[in-house]
C-alpha positions in Angstrom: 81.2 33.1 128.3 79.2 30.2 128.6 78.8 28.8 132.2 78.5 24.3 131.9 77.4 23.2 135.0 78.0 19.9 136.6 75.5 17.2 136.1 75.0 17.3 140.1 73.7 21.5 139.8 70.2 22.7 138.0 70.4 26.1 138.1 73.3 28.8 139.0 71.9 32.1 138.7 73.2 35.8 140.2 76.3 37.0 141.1 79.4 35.4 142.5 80.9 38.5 144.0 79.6 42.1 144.1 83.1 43.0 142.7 83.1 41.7 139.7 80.3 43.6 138.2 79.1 40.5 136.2 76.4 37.8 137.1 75.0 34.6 135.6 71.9 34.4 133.8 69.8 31.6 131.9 68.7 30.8 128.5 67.0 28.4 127.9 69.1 24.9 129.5 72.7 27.3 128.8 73.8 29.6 131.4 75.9 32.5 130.5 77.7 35.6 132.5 76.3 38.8 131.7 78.0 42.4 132.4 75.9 44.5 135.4 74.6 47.5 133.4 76.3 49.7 136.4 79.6 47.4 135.9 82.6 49.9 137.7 85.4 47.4 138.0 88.0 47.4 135.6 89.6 44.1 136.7 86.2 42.2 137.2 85.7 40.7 133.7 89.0 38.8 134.3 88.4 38.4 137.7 84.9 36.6 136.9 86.3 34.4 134.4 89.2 33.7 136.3 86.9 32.8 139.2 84.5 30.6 137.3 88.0 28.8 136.5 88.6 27.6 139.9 84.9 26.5 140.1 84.8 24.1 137.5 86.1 21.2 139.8 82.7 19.2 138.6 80.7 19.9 142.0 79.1 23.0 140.6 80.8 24.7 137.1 82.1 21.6 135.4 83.6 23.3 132.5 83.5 27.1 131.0 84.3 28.7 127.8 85.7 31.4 126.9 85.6 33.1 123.4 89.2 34.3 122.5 88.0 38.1 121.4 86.0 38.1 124.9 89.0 37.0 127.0 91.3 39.2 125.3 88.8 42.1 126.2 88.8 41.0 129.2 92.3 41.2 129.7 92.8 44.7 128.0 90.0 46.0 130.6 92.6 44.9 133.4 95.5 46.4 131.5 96.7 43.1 131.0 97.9 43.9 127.1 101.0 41.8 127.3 99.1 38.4 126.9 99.1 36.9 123.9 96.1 34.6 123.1 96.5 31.9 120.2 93.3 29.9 120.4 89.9 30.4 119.3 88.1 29.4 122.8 89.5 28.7 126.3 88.0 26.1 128.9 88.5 26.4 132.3 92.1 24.0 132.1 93.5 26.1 129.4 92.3 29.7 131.4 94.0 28.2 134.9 97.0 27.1 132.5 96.7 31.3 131.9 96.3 32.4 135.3 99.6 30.3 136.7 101.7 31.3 133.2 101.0 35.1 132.7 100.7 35.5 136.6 97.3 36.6 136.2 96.4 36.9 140.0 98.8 39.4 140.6 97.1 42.7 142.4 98.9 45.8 140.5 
C-alpha cells in the first residue's frame, strides 16, 4: 500500500499502533506500509489500511492505495472471505465506501 501524504506533512515514518503489526517506511519521496517481521495480529493488515483510511482527511495522509490482491489478503487474514473486490486498486474513499458497506469494523 502506498501511503500519499498531504502537501502540509514531509515525512510519516513508524508505526501507527503497536497492534497492527505494520509500520510506514520510505523510499525515496513514496512512503509505503511494511509488515513487522514479528507481525502476530491477524486482523492488523485490515486494521492498518482501514486506519490509514480515516487519516486521509488531507492534514496528514491525503490519499492511499491499495492494490486489489493486497486488500483481498488483507481481508482473508481477518477472515473476512465474504467480500468481494471488483477493482484493481482502492483509495482511501473507495476503502471507507468498504468499511461502512461490508461492516468492516465489526469486532468478531
Amino acid at each position: 500500500m502506498e501511503i500519499i501524504l498531504a502537501k502540509t506533512c514531509q515525512s510519516l515514518t513508524g508505526s501507527l499502533n503497536r497492534q497492527h503489526g505494520y509500520f510506514i517506511r520510505q523510499q525515496g519521496q513514496r512512503f509505503f506500509g511494511q509488515r513487522c517481521p514479528n507481525n502476530r495480529w491477524p486482523k492488523g493488515h485490515l486494521s492498518f489500511i482501514l486506519d490509514l483510511a480515516k487519516m486521509a482527511n488531507g492534514l496528514i495522509v491525503s490519499d492511499i492505495r491499495v492494490p486489489a490482491d493486497e486488500l483481498r489478503d488483507a481481508l482473508d487474514e481477518a477472515g473476512r472471505q465474504d467480500v468481494k473486490l471488483a477493482n484493481e486498486e482502492y483509495n482511501a474513499n473507495t476503502v471507507e465506501h468498504l468499511r461502512v458497506l461490508w461492516n468492516l469494523d465489526r469486532k468478531d
